[in-house]
N, C-alpha and C positions, 0 to 999 in steps of 0.2 A: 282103528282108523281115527286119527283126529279131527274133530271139529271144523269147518273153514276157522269160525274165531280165535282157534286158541292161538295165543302168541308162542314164539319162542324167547330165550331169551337175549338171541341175539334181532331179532324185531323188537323187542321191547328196548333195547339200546340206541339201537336206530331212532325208534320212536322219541326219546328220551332226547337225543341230541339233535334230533329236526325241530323239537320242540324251542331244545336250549338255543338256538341259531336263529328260529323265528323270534324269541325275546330278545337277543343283544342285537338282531337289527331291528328292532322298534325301541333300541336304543333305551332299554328296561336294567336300569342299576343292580336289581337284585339278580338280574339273569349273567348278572358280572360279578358276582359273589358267588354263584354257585360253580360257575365255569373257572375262577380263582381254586376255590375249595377243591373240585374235578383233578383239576390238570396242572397246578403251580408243581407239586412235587418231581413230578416228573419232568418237566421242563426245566425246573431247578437243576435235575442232576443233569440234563444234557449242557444245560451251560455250564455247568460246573466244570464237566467234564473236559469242555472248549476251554475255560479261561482258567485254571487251576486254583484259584483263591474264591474262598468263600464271600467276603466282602465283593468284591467284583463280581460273582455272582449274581449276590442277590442285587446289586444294582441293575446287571443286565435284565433280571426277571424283572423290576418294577418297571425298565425302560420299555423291555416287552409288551408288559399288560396294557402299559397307555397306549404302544402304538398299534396291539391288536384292537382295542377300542375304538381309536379314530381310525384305525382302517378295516377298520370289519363291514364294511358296503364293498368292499373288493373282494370278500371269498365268497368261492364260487362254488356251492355243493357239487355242481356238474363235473370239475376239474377234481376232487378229491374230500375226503374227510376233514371235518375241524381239527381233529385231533394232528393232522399231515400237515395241514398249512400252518397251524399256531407254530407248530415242531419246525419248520421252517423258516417265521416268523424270527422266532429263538436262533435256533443256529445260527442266521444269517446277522444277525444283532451281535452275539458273542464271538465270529470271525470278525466285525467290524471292528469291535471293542482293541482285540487280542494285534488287528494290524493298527490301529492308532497310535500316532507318534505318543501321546500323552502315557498308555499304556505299554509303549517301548521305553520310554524314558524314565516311567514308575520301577520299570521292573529289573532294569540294569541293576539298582541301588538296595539295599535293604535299611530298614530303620536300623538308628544305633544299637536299640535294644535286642537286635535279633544277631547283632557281629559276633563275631568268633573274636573279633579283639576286646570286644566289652571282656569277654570270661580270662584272657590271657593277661599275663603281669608283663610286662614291660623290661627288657633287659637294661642294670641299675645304668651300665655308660650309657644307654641311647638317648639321646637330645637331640627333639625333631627339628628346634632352629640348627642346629648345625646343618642338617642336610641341604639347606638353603634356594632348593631348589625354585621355589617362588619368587626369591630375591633375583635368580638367575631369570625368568621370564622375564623381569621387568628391563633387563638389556635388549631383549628385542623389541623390533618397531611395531607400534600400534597394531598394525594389520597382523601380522604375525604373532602378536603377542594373544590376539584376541581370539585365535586360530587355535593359539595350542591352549588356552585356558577354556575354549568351550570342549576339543578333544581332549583331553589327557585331565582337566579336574573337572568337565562337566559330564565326562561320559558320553560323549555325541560322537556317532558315528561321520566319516567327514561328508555323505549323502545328507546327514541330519543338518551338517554345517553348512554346506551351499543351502539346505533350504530356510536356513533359520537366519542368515546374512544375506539371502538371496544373490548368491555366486556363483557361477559356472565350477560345478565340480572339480574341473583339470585345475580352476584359480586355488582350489581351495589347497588341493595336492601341492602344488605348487610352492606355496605359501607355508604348508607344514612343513614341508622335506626341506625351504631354504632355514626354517626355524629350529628346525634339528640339528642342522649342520654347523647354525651356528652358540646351541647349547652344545653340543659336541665339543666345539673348540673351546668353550668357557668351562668346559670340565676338565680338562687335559689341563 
């Protein structure tokens, strides 16, 4: 028979982390170095897991840690574990991240250095002024021209384009489909 005092060591965790929650809300620095040291790794790999890039990662974990700090008066032991809400915390930061236009519009693109055309050599006839096809945009009018230079060389989806011209979608439609039609006819 055991003792009433002796602990287990799943009381002694408890113990451990009631403690660590009474320090980070009397707002104690060191109690934010050991809860870093604790639990960074594994919160790391769940965002990781969310955002697929290491670099974006580790930003979402540091965004994390400040905003579990100024918001750690709002967890609640009653509703759950630190370990559940921090976990929470995280996810819901790296779903932020992953729908942000900034993080839509990073991720269309890849650096020069990572292209498949860096590694390729270049066929000897091809000469990219001939293709002319920028010379060809500058035939259409302003509005349209500004339409297919944010789709087609900026990468924006045309949702991205009404909200980045601030246009009624159907304007934006509109405005592509008359601009194709009439590169269409400047190609023939």
């Amino acid at each position: 028979m055991l003792p009433v005092s002796a602990t287990t060591p799943e009381s002694a965790a408890l113990e451990t982390e009631v403690l660590l929650v009474q320090r980070l809300r009397d707002r104690d620095e060191g109690a934010m170095t050991i809860f870093y040291d604790k639990y960074s790794a594994a919160l790391y790999g769940v965002i990781l897991r969310i955002v697929k890039k290491e670099e974006i990662a580790e930003d979402v974990l540091q965004e994390a840690m400040v905003k579990i700090w100024h918001s750690f008066p709002s967890y609640d032991a009653e509703k759950g574990r630190l370990f559940t809400w921090v976990m929470n915390v995280c996810r819901n930061l790296a779903i932020d991240k992953i729908r942000s236009r900034q993080y839509r519009v990073g991720s269309r693109t890849q650096p020069i250095e990572e292209s498949a055309a860096l590694r390729q050599a270049a066929e000897p006839s091809f000469r990219p002024e001939h293709i002319g096809l920028q010379e060809m945009t500058n035939q259409l009018n302003p509005e349209q021209r500004q339409i297919v230079d944010l789709l087609y060389f900026g990468g924006f989806t045309q949702s991205e384009v009404a909200e980045e011209l601030n246009l009624p979608l159907g304007t934006v439609k509109t405005r592509a489909r008359a601009a194709i039609k009439v590169l269409s006819k400047l190609i023939r």
